[in-house]
C-alpha positions in Angstrom: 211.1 108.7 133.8 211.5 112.1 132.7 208.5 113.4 132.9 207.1 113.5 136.2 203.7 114.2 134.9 201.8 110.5 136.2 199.2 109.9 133.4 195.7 108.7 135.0 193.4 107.8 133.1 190.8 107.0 135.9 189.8 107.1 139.3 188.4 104.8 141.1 187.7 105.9 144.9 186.0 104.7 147.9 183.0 107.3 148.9 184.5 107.7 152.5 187.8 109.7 151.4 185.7 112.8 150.7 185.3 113.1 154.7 190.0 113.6 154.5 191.8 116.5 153.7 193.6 114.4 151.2 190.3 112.9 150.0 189.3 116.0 149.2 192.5 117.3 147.3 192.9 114.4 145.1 188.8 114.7 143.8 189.9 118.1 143.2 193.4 117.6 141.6 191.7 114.9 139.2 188.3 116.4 138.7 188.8 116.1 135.0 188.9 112.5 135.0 186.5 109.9 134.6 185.4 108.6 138.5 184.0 105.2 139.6 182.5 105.1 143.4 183.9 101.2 145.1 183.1 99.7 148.2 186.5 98.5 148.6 190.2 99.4 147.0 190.9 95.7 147.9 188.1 94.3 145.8 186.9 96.2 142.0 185.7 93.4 140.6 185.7 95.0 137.1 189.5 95.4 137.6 190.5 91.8 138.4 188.5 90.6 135.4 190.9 92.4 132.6 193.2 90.4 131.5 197.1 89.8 131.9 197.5 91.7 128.5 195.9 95.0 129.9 198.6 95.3 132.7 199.9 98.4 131.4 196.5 99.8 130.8 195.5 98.8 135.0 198.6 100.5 135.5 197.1 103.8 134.5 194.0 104.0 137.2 194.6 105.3 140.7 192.6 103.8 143.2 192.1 106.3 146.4 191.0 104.7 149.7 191.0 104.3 153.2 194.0 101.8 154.7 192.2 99.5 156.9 195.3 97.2 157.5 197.7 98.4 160.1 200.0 95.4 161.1 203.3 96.1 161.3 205.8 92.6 160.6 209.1 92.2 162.1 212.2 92.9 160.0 215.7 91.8 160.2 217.4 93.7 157.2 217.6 97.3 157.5 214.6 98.1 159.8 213.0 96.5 162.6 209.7 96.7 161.4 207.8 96.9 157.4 204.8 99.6 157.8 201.7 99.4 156.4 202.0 103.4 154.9 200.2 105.6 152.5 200.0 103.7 149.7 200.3 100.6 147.7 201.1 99.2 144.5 202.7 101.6 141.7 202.6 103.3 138.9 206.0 102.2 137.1 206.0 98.8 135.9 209.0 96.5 137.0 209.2 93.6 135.6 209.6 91.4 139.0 207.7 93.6 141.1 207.3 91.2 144.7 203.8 93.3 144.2 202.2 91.6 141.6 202.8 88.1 144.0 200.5 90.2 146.4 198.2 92.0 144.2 198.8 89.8 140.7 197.8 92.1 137.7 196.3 94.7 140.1 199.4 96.0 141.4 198.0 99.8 140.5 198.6 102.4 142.8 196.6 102.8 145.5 196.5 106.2 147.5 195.3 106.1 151.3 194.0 109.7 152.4 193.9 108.3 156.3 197.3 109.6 156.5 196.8 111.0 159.8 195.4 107.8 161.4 198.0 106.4 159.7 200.9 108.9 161.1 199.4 108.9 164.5 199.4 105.0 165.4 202.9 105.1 164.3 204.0 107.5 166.7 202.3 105.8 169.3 203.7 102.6 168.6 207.4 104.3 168.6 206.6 106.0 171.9 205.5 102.6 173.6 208.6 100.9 172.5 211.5 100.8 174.8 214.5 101.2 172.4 214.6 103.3 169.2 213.2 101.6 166.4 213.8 101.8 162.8 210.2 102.0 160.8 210.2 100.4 156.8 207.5 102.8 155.8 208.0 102.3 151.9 207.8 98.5 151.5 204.3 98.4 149.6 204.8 101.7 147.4 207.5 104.1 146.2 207.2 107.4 148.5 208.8 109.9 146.0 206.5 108.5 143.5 203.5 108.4 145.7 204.4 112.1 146.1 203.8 113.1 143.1 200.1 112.6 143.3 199.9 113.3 147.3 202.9 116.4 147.4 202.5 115.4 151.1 205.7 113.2 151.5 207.1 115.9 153.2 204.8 116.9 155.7 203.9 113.2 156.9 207.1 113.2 157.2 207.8 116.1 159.4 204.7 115.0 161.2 206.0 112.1 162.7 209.6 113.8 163.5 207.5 116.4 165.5 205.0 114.1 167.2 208.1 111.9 168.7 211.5 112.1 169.5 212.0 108.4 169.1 211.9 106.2 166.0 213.6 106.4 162.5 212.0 106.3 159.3 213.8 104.5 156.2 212.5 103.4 152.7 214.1 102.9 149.4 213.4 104.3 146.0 213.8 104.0 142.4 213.4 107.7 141.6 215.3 110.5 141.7 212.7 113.2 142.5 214.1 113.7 146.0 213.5 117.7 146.5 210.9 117.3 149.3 213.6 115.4 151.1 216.4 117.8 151.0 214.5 120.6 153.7 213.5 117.9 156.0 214.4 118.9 159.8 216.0 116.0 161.3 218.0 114.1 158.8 219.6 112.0 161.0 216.2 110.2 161.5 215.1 109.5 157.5 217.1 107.1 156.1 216.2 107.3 152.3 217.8 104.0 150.3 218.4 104.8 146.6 218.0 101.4 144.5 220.2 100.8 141.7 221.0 98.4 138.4 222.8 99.0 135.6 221.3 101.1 133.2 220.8 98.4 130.5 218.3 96.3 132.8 216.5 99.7 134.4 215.5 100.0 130.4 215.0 96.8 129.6 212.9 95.9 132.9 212.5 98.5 135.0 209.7 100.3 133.0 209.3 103.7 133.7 211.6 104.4 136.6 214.8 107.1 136.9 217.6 106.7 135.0 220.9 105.3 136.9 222.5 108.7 136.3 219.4 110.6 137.5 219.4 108.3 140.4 223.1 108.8 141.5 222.6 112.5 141.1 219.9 112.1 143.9 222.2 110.3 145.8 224.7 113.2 145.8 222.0 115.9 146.0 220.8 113.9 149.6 224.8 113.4 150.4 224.9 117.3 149.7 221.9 117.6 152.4 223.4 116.1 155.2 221.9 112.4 154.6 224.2 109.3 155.2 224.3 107.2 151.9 222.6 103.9 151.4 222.5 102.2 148.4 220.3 98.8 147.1 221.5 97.2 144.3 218.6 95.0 143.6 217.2 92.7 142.5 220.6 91.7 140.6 219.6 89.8 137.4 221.8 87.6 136.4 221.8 88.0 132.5 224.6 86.4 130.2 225.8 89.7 130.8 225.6 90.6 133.9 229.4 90.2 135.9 230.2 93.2 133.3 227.0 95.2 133.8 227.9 95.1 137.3 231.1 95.9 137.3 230.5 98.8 134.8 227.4 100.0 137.8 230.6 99.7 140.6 232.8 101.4 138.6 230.2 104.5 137.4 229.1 104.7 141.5 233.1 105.0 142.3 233.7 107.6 139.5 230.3 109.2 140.0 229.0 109.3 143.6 230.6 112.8 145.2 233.0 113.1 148.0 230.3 113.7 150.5 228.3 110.6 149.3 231.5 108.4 149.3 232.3 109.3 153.2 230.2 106.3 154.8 228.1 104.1 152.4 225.4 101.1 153.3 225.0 98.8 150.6 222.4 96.0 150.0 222.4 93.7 147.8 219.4 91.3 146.7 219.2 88.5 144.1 216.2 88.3 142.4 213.0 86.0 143.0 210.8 85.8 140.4 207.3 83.8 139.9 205.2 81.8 137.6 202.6 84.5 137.9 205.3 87.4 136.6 206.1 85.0 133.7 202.3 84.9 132.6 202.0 88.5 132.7 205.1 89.7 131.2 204.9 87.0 128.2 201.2 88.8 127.6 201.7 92.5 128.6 205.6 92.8 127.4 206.0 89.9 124.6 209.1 91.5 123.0 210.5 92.2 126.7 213.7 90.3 128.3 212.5 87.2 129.3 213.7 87.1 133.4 212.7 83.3 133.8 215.8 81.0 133.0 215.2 77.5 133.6 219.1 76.3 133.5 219.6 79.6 136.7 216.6 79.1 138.6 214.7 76.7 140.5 211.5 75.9 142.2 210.9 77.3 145.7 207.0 76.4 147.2 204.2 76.6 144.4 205.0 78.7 141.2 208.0 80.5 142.9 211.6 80.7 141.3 214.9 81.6 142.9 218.6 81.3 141.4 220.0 77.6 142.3 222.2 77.2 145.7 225.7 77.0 143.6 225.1 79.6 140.9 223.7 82.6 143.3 226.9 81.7 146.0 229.5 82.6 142.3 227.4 85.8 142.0 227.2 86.8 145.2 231.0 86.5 145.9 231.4 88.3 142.7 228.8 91.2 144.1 230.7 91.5 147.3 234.5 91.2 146.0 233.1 94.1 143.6 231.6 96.3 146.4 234.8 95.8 148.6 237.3 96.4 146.4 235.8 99.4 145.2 234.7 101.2 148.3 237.4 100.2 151.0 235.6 101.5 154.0 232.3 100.6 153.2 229.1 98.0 155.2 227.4 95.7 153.4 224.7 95.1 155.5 223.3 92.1 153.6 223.8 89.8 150.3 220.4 88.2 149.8 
């Protein structure tokens, strides 16, 4: 996405944000727009009656609310624990988005102005823990995107490294606008995971999203910054294609990422899952769009979900790893999903 320029045309808010800081930005920031008043950002009933064909359309509302949700689930991957954050949903349009399982066609992006409240019962959390803990604060929303509307990436941020001397903070990205990052204090805390596919599928399904080669610039920009390198190759897609798509994505990362990037590299890799409700929604919001559902790669797992078959995803992920090892020698993978 090369502008950076997000392109509302609507606001719907709950009457409550107008009592936060942020609240009261956004109303002013998007005073020209049309504005609806809603009880709730988890229920606009008017919203969930469009239909699957006005996805892109939803896509263009921002819904601004108050997060009322605060669980925090255990993780095994890369953190110990996903965050229930400032925001949800997204403007870009993915064409497996896990969202749209949560939020079907209403995976628009909702902004939470309770970032304090937010902010502080992390801290507290981190501070009642007795070993450091890593926090997935972007598992429900892209943070650099998210920042373009907020501009407060950076300060939450800061926030939390200030508040407590304990706790990490990681969350990946598709996007490559990564400035508010580069003057943050403590870099060894912030653990920002750039995701990555070859550039043929990030046009073809990733609607709306940084190029690869804007996104491995990032990369080196953070590298350049003092932050460790973590990259997420995911979801992989396996196309008719796609052993030479990603090899061509290994080989532009080993001719492209910087010395400083290349010094100590965590990879991720995850296969795609897909669903019966994605299928309905692509085939009536993207008709002409690659179709991601392949009956002779996938199968059934519980009601309406898809994942690659047992034999073919063990091929690909052999050929993923043998890739990723023989490329960067000194290298972690941390998972192959």
């Amino acid at each position: 996405m090369k502008n950076r320029e997000l392109k509302f045309t609507r606001i719907y808010y709950e009457a409550s944000i107008k009592n936060y800081e942020l609240g009261k930005f956004l109303i002013k920031k998007y005073e020209k727009l049309p504005k609806i008043e809603i009880n709730s950002h988890n229920n606009i009933e008017e919203l969930r009656k469009y239909e699957n064909k006005d996805f892109a359309k939803l896509k263009r509302y921002l819904i601004l609310g108050i997060r009322k949700t605060h669980k925090y689930t255990p993780n095994y991957k890369i953190s110990d624990y996903l965050v229930p954050f400032t925001s949800s949903g997204c403007y870009a349009m993915c064409m497996y988005c896990y969202l749209v399982c949560n939020y079907n066609k209403c995976s628009y992006l909702r902004v939470f102005v309770n970032k304090e409240e937010i902010l502080d019962r992390l801290i507290k959390f981190s501070n009642n823990s007795d070993r450091e803990l890593v926090f997935e604060i972007g598992s429900n929303s892209d943070l650099l995107l998210e920042n373009l509307v907020t501009n407060s990436l950076k300060e939450n941020i800061e926030y939390f490294l200030e508040k407590t001397s304990k706790g990490k903070l990681t969350f990946p990205t598709k996007f490559s606008y990564i400035e508010p990052l580069l003057e943050i204090s403590d870099k060894k805390r912030v653990l920002p995971r750039m995701s990555l596919n070859p550039q043929n599928i990030i046009e073809k399904v990733e609607f709306g999203t940084s190029s690869f080669d804007e996104r491995i610039n990032a990369i080196n920009k953070l590298a350049s910054a003092g932050y460790k390198t973590y990259i997420l190759i995911a979801p992989v897609i396996l196309t008719d294609t796609y052993k030479e798509d990603y090899t061509n994505l290994i080989e532009e990362l080993k001719e492209k990422l910087s010395k400083e990037a290349k010094v100590d590299i965590t990879f991720e890799v995850i296969f795609m899952t897909y669903s019966y409700v994605h299928r309905k929604i692509n085939e009536e919001a993207f008709p002409k769009a690659l179709k991601l559902y392949n009956p002779n790669l996938m199968t059934s797992r519980g009601i309406g979900k898809y994942h690659y078959k047992s034999n073919i995803k063990e091929e690909a992920k052999k050929f993923i790893k043998d890739l990723i090892t023989n490329n960067f020698k000194n290298c972690k993978i941390k998972y192959i999903v």
